[in-house]
C-alpha positions, 0 to 999 in steps of 0.5 A: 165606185170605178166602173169596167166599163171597156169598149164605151166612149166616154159619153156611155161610160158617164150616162151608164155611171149615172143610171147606175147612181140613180136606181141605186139611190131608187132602191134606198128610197132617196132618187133624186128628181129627174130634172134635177138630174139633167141639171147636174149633167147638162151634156147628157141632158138629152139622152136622159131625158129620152130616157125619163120620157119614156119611164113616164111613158110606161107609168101612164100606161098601166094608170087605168089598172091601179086600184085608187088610193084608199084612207090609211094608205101609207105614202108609198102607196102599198095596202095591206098585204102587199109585197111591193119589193118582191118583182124587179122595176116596180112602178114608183107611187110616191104621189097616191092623191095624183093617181086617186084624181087620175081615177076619179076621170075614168068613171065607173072606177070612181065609185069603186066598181073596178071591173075587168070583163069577168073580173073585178079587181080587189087590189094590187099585188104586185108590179114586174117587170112585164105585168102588173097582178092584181088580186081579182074575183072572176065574178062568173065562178065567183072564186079569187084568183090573181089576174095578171095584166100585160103591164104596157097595155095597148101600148105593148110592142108586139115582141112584149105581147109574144114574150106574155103569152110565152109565159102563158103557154108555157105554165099551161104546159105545166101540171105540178102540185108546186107551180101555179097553175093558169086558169084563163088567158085572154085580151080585153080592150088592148089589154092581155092577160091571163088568170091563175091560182090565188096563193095567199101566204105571201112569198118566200123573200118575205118569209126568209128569217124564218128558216134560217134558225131552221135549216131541215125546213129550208131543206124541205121547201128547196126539195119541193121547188127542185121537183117542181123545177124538174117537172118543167126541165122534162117537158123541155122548160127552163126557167131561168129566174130562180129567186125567193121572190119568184116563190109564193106559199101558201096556207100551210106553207108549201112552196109554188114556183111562179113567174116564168117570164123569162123561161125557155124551152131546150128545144126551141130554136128562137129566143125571145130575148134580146141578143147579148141580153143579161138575164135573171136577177144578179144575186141568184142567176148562174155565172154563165147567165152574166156572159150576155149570151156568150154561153149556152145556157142549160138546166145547170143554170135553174139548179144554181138559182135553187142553190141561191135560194138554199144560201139565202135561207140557210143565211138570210142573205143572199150568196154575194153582196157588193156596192153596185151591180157591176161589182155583184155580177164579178163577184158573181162570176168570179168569187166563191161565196162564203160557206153558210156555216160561217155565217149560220152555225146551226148550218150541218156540213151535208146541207153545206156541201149540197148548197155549195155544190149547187153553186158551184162556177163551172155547170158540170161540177153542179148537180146533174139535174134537180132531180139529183139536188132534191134526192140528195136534200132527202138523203139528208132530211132522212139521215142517211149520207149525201152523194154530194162531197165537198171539192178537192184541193185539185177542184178547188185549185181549178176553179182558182185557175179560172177566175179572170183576175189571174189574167191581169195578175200574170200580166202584171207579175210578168212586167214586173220580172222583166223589169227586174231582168232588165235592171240586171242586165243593164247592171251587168253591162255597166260592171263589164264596161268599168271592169268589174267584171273581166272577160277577153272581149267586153263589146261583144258581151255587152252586145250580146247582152243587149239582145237578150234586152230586146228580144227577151226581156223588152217583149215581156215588160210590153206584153204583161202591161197589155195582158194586166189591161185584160187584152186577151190576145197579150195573155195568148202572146205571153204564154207564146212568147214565155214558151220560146224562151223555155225552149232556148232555156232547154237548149242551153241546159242540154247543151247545144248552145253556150248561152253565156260560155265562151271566150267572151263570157265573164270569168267569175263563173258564180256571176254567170251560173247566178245569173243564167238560174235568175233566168231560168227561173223568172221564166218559168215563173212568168210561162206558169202565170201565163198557162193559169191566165189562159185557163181563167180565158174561158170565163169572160165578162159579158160586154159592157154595152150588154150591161149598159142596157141592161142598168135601168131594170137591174137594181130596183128589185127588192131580192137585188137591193138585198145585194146592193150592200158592201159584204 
């Protein structure tokens, strides 16, 4: 699949292409070797081996907090009771018998006894994209609990061990029966870590066929993650990663919110988070979130991403799917998803309308907060109406205004009009020049016509080609340039100019008032294109640099491969 990636040199647009390739295949369990990937592209050889070196590099960091391969382990490693595609950029573990010799050189672990200070490491839950968790027995109060450990341990950049103990900080703000709580935050031998609550029914993404025959349960766990969402928008946290597998249950099948490693507080004044950076996973984050920064993010992003996750169990699939990341986050940005009732007949139209509205493109046309989501959730449970209503065909023409895809339509219809006007004046002028047409003085009506070639039509032909290139600067000019000739339109109809009259105008006045209502309405036309291709402007596609960068992490997660299927 082609790939928009505008602005890179074609050395870029080739390295990211193949990235791309790579973790998509990664995904579906068929990644191809290293080198054999630098064979197949010699000249980009030496980027990719920076950037192979450097994933071996963070693999070898976290071996001293793997639990050995145990008899009866399957290949890829995971034990019982382990999700392994529930965290994005999980470390690969497809040689067990290498990491069990790894152990066996590291002594006490050897024998079993995998002891962390007052800890002792169980086995391994999970792997993110900052830390590892492990089910652990803090030995001191002799109780379970999940120990998550910074994942690049002494080899942590300063910016990774800020970003950790952010993420601490910021749930030890939190005091909500739906989020896990913290128990211990702290550092041992270069590595950080903190403890929290041990929540044993696995998560949401692993439960999700469960209630899509059961759309009153979706409600009810979606109205308990609102509340919780909302505890933290008032104490001035967003959290940013809204997605299935950010969602643990426990034993009687209550949500709890987890994972606010790319959370942010409203107020703060510095982010830790790269500039231009693309945050969240793509199939459940906000249309804004896909801008690299270029939009202000606010609570209305967290109430998309509860949205995303009301769609997936109300469906058991995620709101868009697609081939490659590339094309998710367009259809992320620009495509309204499918209505759950056309994929889930059990779905009722209130509970419809609420998901439909949390996922709405423009921040202002979602719910004002998640406390308004989780109320209307409950109107419904209780039968009682929604204050949700499903979007007006003036709402809906809005939002198709708005889709990027107009630009490149207005420019392209606009090249094709002035093609057409030109073919007919250039037709007329060759009739004038054989006399199929009689006027009094045919060079000064062919000259005439000529000008209407090069100051009119010309301009739109080169102009529409460059705005359905998607240069915004060409859509601007277009509505400028479609303007102008509006008003010479206006000044002809009123009068103050013959346009086309006079002793050099043609004498058959069918040809001339067919030709003149041609004009007219091709500029209408076009001037209407270019007023929808400048509204869809306030939507732009976040920079492909931003993208690039963000390739290798983006489409290993269990929730994005979910996705990464043509829909």
């Amino acid at each position: 699949m082609t790939l928009d990636l505008e602005g890179l040199t074609a050395r870029e647009r080739r390295l990211c292409e193949v990235l791309a390739a790579y973790y998509e295949a990664s995904a579906e369990g068929r990644a191809p070797q290293p080198r054999t990937i630098c064979d197949e592209n010699p000249d980009l050889a030496s980027g990719l081996a920076v950037f192979f070196s450097e994933q071996e590099r963070l693999r070898s960091a976290i071996v001293p907090l793997r639990p050995p391969a145990r008899p009866g382990d399957e290949a890829s490693g995971s034990g019982p009771g382990r999700d392994r595609g529930d965290e994005a950029d999980r470390t690969s573990r497809d040689e067990p018998a290498a990491d069990a010799r790894r152990w066996t050189a590291l002594g006490p672990f050897a024998k079993g006894i995998r002891r962390f200070g007052d800890y002792e490491l169980l086995e391994e839950l999970a792997i993110g994209g900052m830390g590892v968790v492990y089910k652990a027995r803090q030995v001191g109060l002799n109780r379970l609990v999940a120990l998550k450990v910074i994942r690049s341990g002494e080899f942590a950049s300063e910016a990774d061990v800020r970003r950790f103990h952010a993420e601490a900080e910021t749930v030890a703000d939190l005091d909500h029966p739906h989020i896990v709580p913290i128990y211990e935050v702290g550092e041992r031998r270069g590595y950080h870590f903190f403890s929290m609550k041990l929540v044993g029914g696995g998560t949401l993404r692993s439960r999700i066929d469960r209630y899509v025959p059961d759309p009153r349960g979706a409600a009810r766990v979606v109205a308990a993650l609102a509340r919780a969402v909302q505890h933290a928008h008032e104490r001035g946290i967003l959290h940013r990663d809204l997605k299935p597998s950010n969602v643990l249950l426990d034993e009687k099948g209550e949500p709890m919110l987890v994972d606010f490693g790319l959370s942010k507080r409203l107020d703060a004044t510095t982010d830790l988070t790269a500039p231009g950076a693309i945050l969240g996973t793509p199939p459940y984050f906000a249309p804004e979130m896909a801008t690299g920064g270029k939009r202000a993010i606010t609570t209305a992003a967290d109430v998309y991403g509860l949205g995303a996750i009301f769609y997936a169990l109300l469906t058991g699939r995620v709101p868009f799917r697609a081939e490659s990341i590339w094309e998710l986050i367009r259809k992320v940005k620009e495509q309204a998803p499918e209505p759950p009732r056309d994929v889930n007949p059990r779905v009722e139209v209130e509970p419809q309308t609420i998901c439909l509205k949390c996922l709405e493109k423009d921040p202002k046309d979602r719910y004002g907060s998640a406390r308004e989501l989780a109320e209307d959730l409950d109107r419904w449970l209780n039968g009682e109406p929604i204050r949700g209503r499903p979007a007006s065909w003036w709402h809906r023409a809005r939002a198709w205004c708005r889709q990027p895809a107009r630009r490149q339509q207005a420019g392209a219809h606009a090249a094709v009009v002035g093609v057409l006007l030109m073919i007919w004046a250039c037709v007329g002028s060759v009739l004038i020049g054989l006399g199929g047409i009689r006027v009094a003085a045919p060079g000064a009506v062919i000259a005439h016509v000529c000008g209407w070639i090069v100051l009119p039509y010309l301009p739109m032909i080169l102009i529409g080609r460059l705005a359905a290139k998607g240069r915004a600067w060409a859509v601007r000019a277009g509505l400028i340039h479609a303007g102008i000739l509006l008003v010479v339109d206006a000044i002809h109809l009123l009068g103050l100019y013959g346009v086309g009259d006079g002793p050099n105008a043609a004498t058959n006045p069918a040809s001339r008032s067919l030709g003149l209502t041609l004009f007219y309405l091709s500029t209408v036309f076009v001037a209407a294109g270019y007023a929808v291709a400048n509204i869809s402007l306030a939507s732009d596609r976040p920079p492909a640099a931003t993208l690039m960068r963000r390739a290798p992490a983006m489409p290993t997660s269990g929730d994005e491969a979910q996705a990464l299927r043509p829909g």
